[in-house]
C-alpha positions in Angstrom: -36.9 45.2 0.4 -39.4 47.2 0.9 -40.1 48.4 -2.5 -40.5 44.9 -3.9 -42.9 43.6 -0.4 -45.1 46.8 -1.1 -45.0 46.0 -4.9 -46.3 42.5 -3.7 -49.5 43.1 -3.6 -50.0 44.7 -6.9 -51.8 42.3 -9.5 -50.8 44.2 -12.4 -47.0 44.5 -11.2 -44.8 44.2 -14.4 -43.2 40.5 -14.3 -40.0 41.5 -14.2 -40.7 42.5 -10.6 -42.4 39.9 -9.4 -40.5 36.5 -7.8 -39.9 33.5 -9.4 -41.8 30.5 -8.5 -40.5 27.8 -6.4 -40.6 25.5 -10.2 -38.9 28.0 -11.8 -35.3 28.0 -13.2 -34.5 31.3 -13.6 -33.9 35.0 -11.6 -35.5 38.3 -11.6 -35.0 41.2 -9.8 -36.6 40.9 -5.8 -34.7 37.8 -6.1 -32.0 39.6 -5.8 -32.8 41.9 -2.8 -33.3 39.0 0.1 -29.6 38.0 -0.8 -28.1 41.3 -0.7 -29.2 41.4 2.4 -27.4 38.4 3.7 -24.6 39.5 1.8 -24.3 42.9 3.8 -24.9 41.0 7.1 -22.0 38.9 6.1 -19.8 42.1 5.5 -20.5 43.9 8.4 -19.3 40.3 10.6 -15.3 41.0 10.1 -15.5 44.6 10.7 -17.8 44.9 14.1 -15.9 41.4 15.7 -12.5 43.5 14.5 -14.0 46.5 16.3 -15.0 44.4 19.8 -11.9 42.8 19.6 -9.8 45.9 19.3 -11.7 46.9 22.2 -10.7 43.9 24.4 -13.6 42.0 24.2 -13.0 38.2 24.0 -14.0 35.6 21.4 -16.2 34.2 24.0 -18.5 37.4 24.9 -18.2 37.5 20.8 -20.0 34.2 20.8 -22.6 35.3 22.9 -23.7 38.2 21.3 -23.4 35.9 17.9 -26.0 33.5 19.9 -28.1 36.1 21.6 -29.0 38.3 18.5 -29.3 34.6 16.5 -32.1 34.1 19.0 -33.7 37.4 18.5 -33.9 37.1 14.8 -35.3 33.8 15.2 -38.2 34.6 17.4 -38.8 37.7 15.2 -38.8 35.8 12.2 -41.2 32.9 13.9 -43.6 35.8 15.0 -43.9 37.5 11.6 -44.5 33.9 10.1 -47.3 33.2 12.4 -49.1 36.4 12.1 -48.9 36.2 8.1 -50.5 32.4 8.3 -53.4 33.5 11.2 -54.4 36.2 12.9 -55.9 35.2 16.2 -57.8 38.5 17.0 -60.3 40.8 15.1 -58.1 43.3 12.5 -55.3 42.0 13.0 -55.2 43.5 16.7 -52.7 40.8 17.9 -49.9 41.4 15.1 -49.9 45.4 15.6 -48.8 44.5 19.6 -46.4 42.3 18.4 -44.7 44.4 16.3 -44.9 47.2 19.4 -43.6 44.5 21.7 -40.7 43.6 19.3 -39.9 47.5 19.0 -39.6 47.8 22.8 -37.8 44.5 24.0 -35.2 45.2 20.9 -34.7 49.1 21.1 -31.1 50.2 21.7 -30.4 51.8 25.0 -28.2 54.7 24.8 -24.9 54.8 27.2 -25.3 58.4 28.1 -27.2 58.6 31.7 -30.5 60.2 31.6 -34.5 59.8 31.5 -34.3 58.4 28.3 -31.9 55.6 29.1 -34.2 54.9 31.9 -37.3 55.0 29.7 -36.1 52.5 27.3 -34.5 50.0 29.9 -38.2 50.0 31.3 -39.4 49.8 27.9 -37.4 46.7 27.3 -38.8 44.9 30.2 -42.3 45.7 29.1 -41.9 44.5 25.6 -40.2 41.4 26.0 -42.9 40.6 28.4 -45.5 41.6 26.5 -44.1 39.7 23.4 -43.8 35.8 25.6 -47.7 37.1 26.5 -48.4 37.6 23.3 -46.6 34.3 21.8 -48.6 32.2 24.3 -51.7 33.7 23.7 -51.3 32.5 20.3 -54.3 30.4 18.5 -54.9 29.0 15.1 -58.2 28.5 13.3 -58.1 25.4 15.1 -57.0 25.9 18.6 -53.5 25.2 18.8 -51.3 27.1 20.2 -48.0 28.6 19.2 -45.8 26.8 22.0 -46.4 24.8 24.7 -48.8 22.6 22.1 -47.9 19.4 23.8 -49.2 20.9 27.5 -52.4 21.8 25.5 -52.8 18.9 23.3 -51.1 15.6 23.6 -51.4 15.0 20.0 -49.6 18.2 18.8 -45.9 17.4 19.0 -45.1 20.5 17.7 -43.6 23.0 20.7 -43.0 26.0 18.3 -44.0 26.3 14.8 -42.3 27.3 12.4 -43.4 26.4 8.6 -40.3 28.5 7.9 -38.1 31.0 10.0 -39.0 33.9 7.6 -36.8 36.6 6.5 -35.6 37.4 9.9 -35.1 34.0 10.7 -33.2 32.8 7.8 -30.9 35.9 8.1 -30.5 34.7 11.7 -29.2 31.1 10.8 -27.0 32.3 8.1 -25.6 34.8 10.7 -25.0 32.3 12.9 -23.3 29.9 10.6 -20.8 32.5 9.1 -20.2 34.5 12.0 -19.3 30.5 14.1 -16.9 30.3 10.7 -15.4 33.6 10.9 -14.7 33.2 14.5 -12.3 30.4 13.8 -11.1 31.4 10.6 -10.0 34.8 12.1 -8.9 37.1 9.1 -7.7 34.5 7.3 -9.1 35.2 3.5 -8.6 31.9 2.3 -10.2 30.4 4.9 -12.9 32.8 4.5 -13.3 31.8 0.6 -13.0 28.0 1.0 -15.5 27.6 3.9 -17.9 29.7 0.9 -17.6 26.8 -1.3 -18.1 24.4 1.7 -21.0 25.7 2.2 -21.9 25.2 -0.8 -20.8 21.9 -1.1 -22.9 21.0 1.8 -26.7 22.0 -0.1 -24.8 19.9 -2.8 -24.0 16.9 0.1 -27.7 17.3 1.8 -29.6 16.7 -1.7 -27.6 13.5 -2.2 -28.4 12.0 1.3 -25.0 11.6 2.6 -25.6 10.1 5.8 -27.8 7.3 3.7 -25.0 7.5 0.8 -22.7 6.7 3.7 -24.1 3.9 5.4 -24.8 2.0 1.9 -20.6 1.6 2.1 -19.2 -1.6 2.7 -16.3 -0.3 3.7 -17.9 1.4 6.2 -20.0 -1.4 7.7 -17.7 -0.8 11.4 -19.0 2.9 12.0 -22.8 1.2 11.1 -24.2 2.7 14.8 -22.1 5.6 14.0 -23.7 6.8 10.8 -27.4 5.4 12.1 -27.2 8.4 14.6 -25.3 10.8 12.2 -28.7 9.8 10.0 -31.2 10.1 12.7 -29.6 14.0 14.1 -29.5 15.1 10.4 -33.0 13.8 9.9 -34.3 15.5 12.9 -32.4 18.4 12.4 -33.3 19.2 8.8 -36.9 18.8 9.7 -36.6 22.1 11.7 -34.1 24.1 9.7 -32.9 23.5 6.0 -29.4 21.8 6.2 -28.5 22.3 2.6 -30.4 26.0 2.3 -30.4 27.6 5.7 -27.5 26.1 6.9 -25.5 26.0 3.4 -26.0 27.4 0.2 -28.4 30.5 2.2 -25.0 30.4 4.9 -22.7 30.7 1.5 -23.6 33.9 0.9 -23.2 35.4 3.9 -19.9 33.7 3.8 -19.2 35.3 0.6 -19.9 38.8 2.4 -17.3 37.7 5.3 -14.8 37.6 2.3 -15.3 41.4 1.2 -15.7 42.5 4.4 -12.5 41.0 5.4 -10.3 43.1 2.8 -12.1 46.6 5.0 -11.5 45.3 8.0 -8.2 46.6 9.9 -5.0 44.7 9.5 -6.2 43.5 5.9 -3.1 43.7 3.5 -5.2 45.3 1.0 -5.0 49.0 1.8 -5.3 51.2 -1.2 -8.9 51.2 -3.0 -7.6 50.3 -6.2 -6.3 47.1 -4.9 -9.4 46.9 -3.4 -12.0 47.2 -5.8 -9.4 44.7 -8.1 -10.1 42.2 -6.1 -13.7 42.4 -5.9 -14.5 42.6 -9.5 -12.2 39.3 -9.4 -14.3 37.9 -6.7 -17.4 38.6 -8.0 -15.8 37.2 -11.7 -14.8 33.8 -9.5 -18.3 33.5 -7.7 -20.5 34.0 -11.1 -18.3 31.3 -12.8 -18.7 29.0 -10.1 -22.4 29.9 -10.5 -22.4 29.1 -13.9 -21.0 25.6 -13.5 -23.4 24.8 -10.9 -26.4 25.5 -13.1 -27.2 22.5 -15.1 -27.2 20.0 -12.2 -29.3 22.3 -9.6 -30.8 25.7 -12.1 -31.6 28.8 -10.5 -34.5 29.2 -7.9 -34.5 31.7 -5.0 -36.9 28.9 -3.1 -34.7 26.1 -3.5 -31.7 28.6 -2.2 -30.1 26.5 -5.2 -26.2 27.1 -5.1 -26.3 29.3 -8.7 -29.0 31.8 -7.4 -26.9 31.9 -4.3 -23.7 32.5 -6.0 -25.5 34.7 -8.7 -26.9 36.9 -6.2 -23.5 37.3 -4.5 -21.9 38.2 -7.3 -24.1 40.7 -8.1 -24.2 42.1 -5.1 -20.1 42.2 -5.3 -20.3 44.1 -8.2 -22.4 46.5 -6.9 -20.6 47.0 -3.9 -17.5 47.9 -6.1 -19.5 50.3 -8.4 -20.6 52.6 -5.3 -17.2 52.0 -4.0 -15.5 53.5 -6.9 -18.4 56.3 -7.0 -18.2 56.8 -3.3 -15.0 56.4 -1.8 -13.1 56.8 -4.8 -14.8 59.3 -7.1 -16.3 61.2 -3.8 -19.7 61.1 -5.1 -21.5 60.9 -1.8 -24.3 63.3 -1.6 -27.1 61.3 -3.6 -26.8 58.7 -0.4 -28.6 61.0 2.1 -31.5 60.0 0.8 -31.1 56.3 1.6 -29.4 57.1 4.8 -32.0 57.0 7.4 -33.2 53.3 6.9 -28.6 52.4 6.1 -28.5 53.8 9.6 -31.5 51.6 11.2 -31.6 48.9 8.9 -34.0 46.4 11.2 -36.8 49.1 12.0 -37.0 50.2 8.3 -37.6 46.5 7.7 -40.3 46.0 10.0 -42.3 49.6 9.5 -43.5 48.6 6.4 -45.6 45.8 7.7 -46.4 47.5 11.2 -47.9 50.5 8.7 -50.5 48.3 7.0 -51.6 46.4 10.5 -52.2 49.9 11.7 -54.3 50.8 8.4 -55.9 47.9 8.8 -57.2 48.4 12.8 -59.4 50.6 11.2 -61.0 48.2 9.3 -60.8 46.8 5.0 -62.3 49.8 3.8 -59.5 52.0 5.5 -56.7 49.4 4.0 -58.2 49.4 0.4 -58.1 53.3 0.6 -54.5 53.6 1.8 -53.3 51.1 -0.7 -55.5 51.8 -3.5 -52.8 52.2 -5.7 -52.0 48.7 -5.6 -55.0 48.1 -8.3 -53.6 50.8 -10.9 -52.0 50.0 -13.7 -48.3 49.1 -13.9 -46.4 52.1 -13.9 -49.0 53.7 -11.5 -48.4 50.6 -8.9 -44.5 50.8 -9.1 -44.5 54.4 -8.4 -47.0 53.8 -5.6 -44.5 51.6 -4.2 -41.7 53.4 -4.5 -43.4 56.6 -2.8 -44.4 54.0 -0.1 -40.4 53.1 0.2 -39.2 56.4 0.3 -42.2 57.4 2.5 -41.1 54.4 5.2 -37.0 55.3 4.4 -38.3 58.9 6.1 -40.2 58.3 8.6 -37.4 56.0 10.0 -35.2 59.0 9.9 -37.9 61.3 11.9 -38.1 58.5 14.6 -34.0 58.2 14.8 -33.9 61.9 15.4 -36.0 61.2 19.1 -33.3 59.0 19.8 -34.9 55.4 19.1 -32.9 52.6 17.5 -33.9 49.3 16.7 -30.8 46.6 17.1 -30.2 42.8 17.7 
């Protein structure tokens, strides 16, 4: 993710590493990376409930949690899509505190007693503070704030804006939607696998207009008021979050993660790694296919969240779980990883680094930012390798800061 952000800004990026636009109907590969990482959310959903569970926790404090950290990764994501439209202050001033206010209110307080559990409770207090300061303070080029607008203005009828959730925010609503299905499902794998295609179904359902299909039935003139409010709540709430993509084809694939994850998870039946990896290759052979057939009516677009880049993305994603699988745990072929274990380890500050680095560059003013990131202007190869020092570079420096014993978690 970082690699292909950083590789962003390059204009003379090769196009095979670039993203499709939102007209396009194919794939390349940063399309691919976004998804993956929904994917892995979705994996890691059977084996920590199984965990909290086996620790006596109940499916109640489960939902919490699943709420809470939904909410975090929602006002991240709103936060990072404000700053990236406006920045309110001079050199992007008020983006580098939020980004210091998100690392404090969501750092991980150790269990151990001791000054540093102290520090970081404190630190908590602070930063979620500082962040609702921050958040209100808010201003666009035109005044308006980021919440409370209607206190401010009568005529803004927006309370918190959001022209999407970004990353962070989508990965929070597909969280939430898988984690809700797992939750009842249990460990049940082909519960799991048909509430993926459900999911899918529903992008399919939200395109047609099924609450307007619905109520164009005469057979269904007697549940008329019925389906007028079924209509209005969809309308109002796909005006603030993506029924068929947030909620469905985007959900899908975390779904789709649920189902691996449920074969690792304790109790599952399948217990020897050949059986395993078997049945992902088969699973990623089923979700391609479906993928396939899915194609003509909707194509592939990352943008749309259109089911086949969904299903495409979580195939390959599949796949590539069983290759390092069978090079991994299999083969024992383990050693190359270290490299990538700092930011596996603290997955959320590794994402959020990389921007935090170039709002520091840039307190010290364009000239300094140009400097830093002059490699963005080289030629191809140049830029790639620019980036990929700058990926490795961020992968490292989230190890150094894991080693003082800061972790950043939802």
């Amino acid at each position: 993710m970082v690699f292909v952000n950083d590789l962003a800004g390059a204009p003379h990026a090769p196009s095979w590493l670039e993203h499709v636009g939102v007209r396009a109907d194919a794939m390349r590969l940063p399309d691919v990376v976004f998804p993956a990482f929904l994917f892995i959310a979705g994996v890691s959903v059977p084996l920590a409930f199984g965990r909290a569970l086996a620790r006596g926790r109940t499916r109640r404090q489960l939902l919490w949690k699943v709420l809470v950290r939904t909410w975090a990764l929602l006002v991240m994501g709103v936060v990072m899509v404000n700053m990236e439209e406006h920045e309110p202050w001079a050199r992007g001033l008020w983006g580098a505190l939020a980004y210091v206010a998100m690392f404090l209110a969501f750092a991980v307080v150790p269990g151990q007693p001791g000054r540093g559990r102290a520090v970081l409770r404190i630190g908590r207090v602070v930063g979620a503070a500082a962040l609702a300061a921050l958040v209100l303070a808010y201003r666009t080029a035109d005044g308006r704030a980021m919440v409370l607008g209607p206190l401010f203005d009568p005529s803004d009828t927006v309370w918190l804006r959001h022209s999407w959730w970004g990353i962070l925010g989508l990965i929070g609503w597909a969280y939430l939607v898988a984690s809700l299905l797992y939750l009842a499902a249990g460990r049940r794998r082909e519960w799991l696998v048909g509430a993926t295609g459900w999911l899918v179904l529903l992008f399919v359902a939200a395109r047609s207009d099924l609450p307007a299909q619905l109520a164009s039935r005469s057979w269904l003139e007697w549940a008329a008021p019925a389906l007028a409010a079924l209509e209005a709540a969809f309308g109002w709430v796909n005006g603030h979050v993506s029924i068929g993509g947030d909620l469905g084809s985007l959900a899908a694939i975390t779904m789709a993660g649920c189902c691996l994850g449920s074969i690792l998870a304790d109790g599952s039946e399948l217990r020897q790694p050949a059986q395993r990896l078997r049945w992902a290759l088969a699973f990623a052979a089923g979700l391609f296919l479906v993928g396939v057939l899915l194609d003509a009516p909707y194509g592939i677009n990352k943008i749309r969240a259109t089911p086949s880049w969904c299903l495409f993305c979580a195939a390959i994603t599949t796949a590539a779980w069983a290759f390092l699988y069978w090079l991994m745990d299999m083969r024992g072929h383990r050693g190359w990883s270290r490299l990538f274990q700092p930011a596996g380890a603290n997955p959320l500050l590794a994402y959020l680094l990389h921007p935090f680095l170039y709002l520091l560059v840039g307190l010290a003013g364009e000239r300094a930012l140009a400097t830093a990131f002059s490699y963005h202007g080289l030629p191809a190869v140049a830029a790639v390798l620019g980036s990929l020092v700058m990926a490795f570079a961020v992968v490292q420096l989230t190890g150094w800061i894991a080693r003082v014993g800061y972790r950043l978690k939802v």
